[in-house]
KOLDO-526752 format. One line per 4 residues: number of its first residue (from 1); their letters; for each residue x, y, z of C-alpha. Coordinates in Angstrom, 1 decimal. Example, Ala and Ser with C-alpha at 12.3 -4.5 7.8 and 13.67 -1.06 7.14 Angstrom:
REM KOLDO-526752
1	as	12.3:-4.5:7.8 ~ 13.7:-1.1:7.1
***
This chain:
REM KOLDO-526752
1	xxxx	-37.0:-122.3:-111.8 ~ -34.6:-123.9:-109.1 ~ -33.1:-127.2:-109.9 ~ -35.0:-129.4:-107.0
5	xxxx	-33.0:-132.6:-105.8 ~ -35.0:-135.2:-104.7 ~ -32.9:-136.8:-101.2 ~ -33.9:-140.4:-100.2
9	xxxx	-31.7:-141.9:-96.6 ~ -32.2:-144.9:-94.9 ~ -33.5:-142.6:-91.2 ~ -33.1:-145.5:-89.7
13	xxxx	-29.4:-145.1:-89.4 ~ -28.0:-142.1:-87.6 ~ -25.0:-141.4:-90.3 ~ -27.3:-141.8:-93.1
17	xxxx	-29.8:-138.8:-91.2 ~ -26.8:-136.6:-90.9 ~ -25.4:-137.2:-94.2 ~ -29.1:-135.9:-95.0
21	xxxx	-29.0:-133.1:-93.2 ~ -26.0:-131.9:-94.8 ~ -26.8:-133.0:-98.2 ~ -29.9:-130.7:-97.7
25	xxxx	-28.2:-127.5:-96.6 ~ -25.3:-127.6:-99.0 ~ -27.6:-128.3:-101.7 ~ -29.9:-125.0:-100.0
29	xxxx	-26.6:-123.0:-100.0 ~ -26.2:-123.7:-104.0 ~ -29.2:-122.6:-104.9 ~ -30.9:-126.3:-105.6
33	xxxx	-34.2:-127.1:-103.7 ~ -33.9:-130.5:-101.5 ~ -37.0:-132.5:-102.0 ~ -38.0:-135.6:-99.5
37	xxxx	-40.9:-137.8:-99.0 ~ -43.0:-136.3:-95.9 ~ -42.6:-139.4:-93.8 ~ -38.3:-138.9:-93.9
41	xxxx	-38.6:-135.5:-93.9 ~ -40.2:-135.9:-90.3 ~ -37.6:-138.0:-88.7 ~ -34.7:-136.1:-90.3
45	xxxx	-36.5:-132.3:-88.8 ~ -36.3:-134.1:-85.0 ~ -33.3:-133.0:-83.5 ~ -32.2:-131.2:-86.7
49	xxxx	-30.6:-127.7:-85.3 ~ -30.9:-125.0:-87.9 ~ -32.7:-126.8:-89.9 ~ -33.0:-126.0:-94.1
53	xxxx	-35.7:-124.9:-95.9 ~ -36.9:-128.7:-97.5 ~ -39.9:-129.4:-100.2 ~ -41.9:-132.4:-99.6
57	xxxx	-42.5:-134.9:-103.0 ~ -46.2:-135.2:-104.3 ~ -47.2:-132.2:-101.8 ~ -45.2:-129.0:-102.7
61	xxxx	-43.0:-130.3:-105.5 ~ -44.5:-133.2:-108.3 ~ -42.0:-136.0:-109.3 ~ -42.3:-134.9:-112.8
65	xxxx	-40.0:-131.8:-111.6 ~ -37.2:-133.6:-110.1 ~ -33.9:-133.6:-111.7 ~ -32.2:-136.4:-109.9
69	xxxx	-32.4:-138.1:-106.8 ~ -29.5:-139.0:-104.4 ~ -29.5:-141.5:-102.2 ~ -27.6:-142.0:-98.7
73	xxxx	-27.7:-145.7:-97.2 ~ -26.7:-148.8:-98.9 ~ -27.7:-151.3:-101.8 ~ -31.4:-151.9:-100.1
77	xxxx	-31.8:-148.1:-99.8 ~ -31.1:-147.6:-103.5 ~ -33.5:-150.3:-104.3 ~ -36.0:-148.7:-102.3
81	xxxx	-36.0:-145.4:-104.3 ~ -35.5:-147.1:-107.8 ~ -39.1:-148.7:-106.4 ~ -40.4:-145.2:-105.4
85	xxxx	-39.1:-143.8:-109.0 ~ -40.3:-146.4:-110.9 ~ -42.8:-144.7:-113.2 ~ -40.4:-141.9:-113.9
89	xxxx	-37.3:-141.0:-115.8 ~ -35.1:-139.6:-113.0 ~ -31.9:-141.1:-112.8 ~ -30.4:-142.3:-109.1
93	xxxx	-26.8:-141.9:-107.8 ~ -26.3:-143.7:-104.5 ~ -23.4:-142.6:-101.9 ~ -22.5:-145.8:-100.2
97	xxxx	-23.2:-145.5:-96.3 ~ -23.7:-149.4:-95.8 ~ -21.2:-152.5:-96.4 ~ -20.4:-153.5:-100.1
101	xxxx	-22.6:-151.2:-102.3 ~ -22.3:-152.1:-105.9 ~ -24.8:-149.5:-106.6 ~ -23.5:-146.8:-105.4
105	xxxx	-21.5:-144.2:-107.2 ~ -19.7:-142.7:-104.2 ~ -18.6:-143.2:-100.7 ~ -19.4:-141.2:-97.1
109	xxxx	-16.2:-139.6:-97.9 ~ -17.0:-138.2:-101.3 ~ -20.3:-136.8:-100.1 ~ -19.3:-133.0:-100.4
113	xxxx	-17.8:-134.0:-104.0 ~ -20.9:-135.7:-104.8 ~ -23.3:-132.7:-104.0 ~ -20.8:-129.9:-105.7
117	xxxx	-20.7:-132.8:-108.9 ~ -24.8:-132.4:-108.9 ~ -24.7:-128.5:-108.4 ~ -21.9:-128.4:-111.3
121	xxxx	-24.0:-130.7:-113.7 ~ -21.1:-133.0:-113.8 ~ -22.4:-136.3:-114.4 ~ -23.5:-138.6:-117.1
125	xxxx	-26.8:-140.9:-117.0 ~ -26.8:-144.4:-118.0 ~ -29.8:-147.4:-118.4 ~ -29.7:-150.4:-116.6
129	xxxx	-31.5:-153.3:-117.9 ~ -34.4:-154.5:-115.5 ~ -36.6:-157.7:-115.4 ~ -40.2:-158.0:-115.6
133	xxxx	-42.0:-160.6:-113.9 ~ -44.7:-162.1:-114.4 ~ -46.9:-164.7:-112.3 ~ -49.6:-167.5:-113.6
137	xxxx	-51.8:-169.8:-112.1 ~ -53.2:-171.8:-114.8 ~ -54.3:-169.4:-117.5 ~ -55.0:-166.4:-115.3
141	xxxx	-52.2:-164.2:-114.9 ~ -52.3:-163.3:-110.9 ~ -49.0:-161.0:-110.7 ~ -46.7:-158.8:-112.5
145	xxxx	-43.6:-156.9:-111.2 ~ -40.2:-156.4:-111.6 ~ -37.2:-156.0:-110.5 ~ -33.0:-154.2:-110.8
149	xxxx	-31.3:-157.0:-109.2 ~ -32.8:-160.1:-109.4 ~ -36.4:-161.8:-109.0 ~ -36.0:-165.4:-106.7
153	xxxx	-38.1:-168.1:-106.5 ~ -37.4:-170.3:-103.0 ~ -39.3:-172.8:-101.0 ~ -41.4:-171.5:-98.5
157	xxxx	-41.2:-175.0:-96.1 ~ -37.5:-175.4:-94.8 ~ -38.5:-179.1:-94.3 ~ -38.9:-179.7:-97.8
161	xxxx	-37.2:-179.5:-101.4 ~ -38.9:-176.6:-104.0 ~ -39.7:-179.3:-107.2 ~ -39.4:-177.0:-110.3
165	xxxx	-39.0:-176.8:-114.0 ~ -36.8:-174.4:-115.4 ~ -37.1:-173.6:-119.4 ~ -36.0:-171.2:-121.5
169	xxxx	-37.3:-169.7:-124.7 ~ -40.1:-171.8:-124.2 ~ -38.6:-174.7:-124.1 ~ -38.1:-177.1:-121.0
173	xxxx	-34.3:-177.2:-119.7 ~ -34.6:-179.3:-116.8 ~ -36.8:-180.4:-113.5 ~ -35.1:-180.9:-109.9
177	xxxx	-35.4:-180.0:-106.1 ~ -33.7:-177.0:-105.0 ~ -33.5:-174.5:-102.5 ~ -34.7:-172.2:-105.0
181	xxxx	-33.7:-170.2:-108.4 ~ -32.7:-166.8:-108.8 ~ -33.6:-165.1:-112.1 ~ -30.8:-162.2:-112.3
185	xxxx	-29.7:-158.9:-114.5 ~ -25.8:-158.0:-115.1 ~ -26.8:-155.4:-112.8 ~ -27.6:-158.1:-110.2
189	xxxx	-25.2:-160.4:-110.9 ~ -22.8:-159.5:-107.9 ~ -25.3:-159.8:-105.5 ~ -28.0:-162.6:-105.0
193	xxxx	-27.0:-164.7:-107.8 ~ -23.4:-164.0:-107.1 ~ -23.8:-165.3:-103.4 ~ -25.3:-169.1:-105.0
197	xxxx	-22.6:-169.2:-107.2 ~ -23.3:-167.0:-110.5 ~ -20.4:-165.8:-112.7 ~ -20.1:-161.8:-112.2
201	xxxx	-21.0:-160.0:-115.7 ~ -20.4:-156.3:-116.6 ~ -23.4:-153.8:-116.4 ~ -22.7:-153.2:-120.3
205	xxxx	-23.2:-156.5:-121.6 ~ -26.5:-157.5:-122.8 ~ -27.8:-160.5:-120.8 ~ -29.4:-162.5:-118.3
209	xxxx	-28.9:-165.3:-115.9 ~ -30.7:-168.0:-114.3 ~ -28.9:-169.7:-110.9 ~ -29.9:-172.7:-109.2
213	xxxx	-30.2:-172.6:-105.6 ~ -28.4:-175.6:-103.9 ~ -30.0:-177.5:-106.5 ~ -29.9:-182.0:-106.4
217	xxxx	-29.3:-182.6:-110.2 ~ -26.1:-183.0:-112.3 ~ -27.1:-180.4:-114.7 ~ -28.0:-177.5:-112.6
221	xxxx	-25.4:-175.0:-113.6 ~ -25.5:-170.8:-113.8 ~ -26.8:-170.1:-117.3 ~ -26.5:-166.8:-119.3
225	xxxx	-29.5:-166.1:-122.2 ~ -29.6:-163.4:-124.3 ~ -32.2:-160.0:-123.4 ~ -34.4:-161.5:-125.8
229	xxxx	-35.3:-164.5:-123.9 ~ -37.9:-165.8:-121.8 ~ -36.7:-167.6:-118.4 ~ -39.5:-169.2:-116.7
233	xxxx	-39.8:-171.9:-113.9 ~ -42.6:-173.6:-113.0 ~ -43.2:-175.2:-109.2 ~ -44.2:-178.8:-110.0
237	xxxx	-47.5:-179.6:-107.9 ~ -46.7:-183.4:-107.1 ~ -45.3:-183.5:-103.7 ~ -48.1:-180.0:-103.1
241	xxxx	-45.0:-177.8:-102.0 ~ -45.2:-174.1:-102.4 ~ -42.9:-171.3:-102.9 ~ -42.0:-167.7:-102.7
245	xxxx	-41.4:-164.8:-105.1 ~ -39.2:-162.3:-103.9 ~ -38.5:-159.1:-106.2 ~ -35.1:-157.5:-105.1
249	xxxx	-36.0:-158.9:-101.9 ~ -38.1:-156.6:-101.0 ~ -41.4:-157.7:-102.5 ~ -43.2:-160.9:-102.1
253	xxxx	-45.8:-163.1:-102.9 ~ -46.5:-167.0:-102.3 ~ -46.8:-169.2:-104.9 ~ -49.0:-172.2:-104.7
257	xxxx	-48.0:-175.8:-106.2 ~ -48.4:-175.4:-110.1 ~ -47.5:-171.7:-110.3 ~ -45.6:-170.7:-113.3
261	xxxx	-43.6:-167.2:-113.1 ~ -41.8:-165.9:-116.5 ~ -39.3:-163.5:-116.6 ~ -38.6:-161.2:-119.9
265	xxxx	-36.5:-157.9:-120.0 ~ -38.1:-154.9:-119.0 ~ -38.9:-152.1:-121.7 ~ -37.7:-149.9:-118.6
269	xxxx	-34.0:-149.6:-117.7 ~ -33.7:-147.9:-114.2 ~ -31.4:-144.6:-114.8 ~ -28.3:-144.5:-112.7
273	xxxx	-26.2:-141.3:-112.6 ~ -22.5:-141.5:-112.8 ~ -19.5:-139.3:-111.9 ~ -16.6:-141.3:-112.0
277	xxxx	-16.7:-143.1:-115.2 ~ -13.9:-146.1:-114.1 ~ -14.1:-149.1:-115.5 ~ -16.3:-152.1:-113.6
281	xxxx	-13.0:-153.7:-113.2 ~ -11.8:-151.2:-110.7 ~ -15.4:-151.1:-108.8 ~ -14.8:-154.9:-108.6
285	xxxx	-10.9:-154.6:-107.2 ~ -12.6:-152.4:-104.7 ~ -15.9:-153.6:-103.6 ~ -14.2:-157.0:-103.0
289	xxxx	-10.9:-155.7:-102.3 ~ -9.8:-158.5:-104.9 ~ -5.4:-158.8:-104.2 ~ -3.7:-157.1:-107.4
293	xxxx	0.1:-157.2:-105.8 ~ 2.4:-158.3:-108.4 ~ 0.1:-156.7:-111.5 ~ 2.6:-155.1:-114.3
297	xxxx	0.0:-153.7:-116.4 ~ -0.1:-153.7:-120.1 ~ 3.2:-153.4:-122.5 ~ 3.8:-149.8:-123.5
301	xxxx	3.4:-150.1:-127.5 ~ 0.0:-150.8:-128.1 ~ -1.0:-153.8:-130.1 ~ -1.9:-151.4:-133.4
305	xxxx	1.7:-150.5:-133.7 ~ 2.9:-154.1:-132.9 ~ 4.3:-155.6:-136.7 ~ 5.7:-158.4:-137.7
309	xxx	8.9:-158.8:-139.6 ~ 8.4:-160.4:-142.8 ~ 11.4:-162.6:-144.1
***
């Protein structure tokens, strides 16, 4: 059977429907399938000149048959279809069509190398941790989702303070009036928490934070837990101010005065694919365009054939 390629772009944008367009027909001209959600499929067929032969997801083709999905837009468009892809295994790579894109693998440029990477089977798969939320009022659970990047809980009156508790492990850490708190992954950590002041940790490490939001208390400083935590924060009912949930910032739900939402590690990574294994380091110098002038690199002899002159 044909390899099918499932093709996600942001058709809001006019790069990101021609970048579909000729993802489609080079993928066509390999011998793959291109596979698209019906709605997209419509927008990118107006206009579309010689259009490609394209299978439409749940209708023609089942998600179960998908080998990978690629994605054209930016961060929010990635986020999007790890939401579509939730329940499955298929593993994303993202070609950056938007601003910073941490998530993506490649750039508008490298769109041809991307599609003949895919055809060529040249790319590797690897699991990024996700968060799973989870929502109480009292003793009835009202709400459970999750999220890749980061799952925020913010005041919903811009007049007012959000009064919280934030505890860890089951144990109470601290009570103030913020602007909110973001509860992130290492995947997350260079965007939403980044942007209130998080430190920036590598996708491999094993963790996760919790960042204060403009927060009124001496001791309101990023913290890092271990996967095995639970983060939780709890939106103190005495001055009857609610809140918001936001899940990647794309889902939400208002929180009442008294609601408690807990945050464990998720039992499902998302799958990312990758074809340019570089370090995070470089993705970092380049996303951010961080200076490196003056950089000499490390000394020649490595360090295992380094010795010591004994006297």
């Amino acid at each position: 059977m044909s390899r099918k390629i499932l093709v996600f772009a942001h058709t809001g944008r006019e790069d990101a429907r021609d970048a579909a367009r000729t993802v489609c027909r080079q993928l066509v001209e390999a011998g793959l399938i291109p596979v698209m959600e019906r709605e997209d499929l419509a927008i990118l067929q107006s206009g579309w000149d010689n259009c490609v032969p394209v299978e439409v997801v749940s209708e023609t083709v089942a998600l179960v048959d998908i080998e990978l999905g690629i994605v054209l837009g930016g961060d929010g468009s990635i986020l999007r279809a790890a939401e579509k892809i939730r329940h499955t295994d298929i593993p994303l790579v993202g070609v950056n069509l938007g601003h910073v894109g941490f998530l993506a693998e490649a750039e508008e440029y490298d769109l041809t190398e991307t599609v003949e990477n895919i055809v060529n089977e040249k790319y590797t798969v690897e699991e990024r941790m996700a968060i799973d939320v989870h929502v109480w009022e009292g003793h009835r659970k009202i709400l459970t989702d999750w999220a890749l990047n980061e799952a925020s809980v913010e005041k919903g009156n811009r007049e007012k303070m959000l009064e919280v508790a934030i505890e860890v492990d089951r144990r109470p850490l601290s009570t103030f009036g913020c602007d909110g708190v973001v509860f992130a992954t290492p995947t997350g950590s260079t965007a939403y928490a980044f942007s209130g002041g998080g430190p920036v940790v590598w996708p491999t490490v094993d963790a996760m934070l919790l960042v204060p939001l403009s927060a009124h208390a001496l001791f309101a400083r990023p913290l890092v837990t271990a996967p095995s935590s639970m983060m939780a924060v709890e939106i103190l009912p005495h001055n009857r101010v609610g809140g918001v949930l936001w899940c990647d910032g794309r889902r939400t739900r208002d929180l009442k005065p008294g609601t408690r939402v807990e945050i464990v590690r998720s039992r499902k990574p998302v799958r990312l694919a990758r074809m340019h294994p570089a370090p995070f380091s470089e993705r970092l110098v380049r996303k951010f365009e961080l200076p490196t002038t003056g950089w000499r690199g490390p000394s020649n002899a490595s360090p295992s054939s380094t010795s010591i002159e004994e006297n």
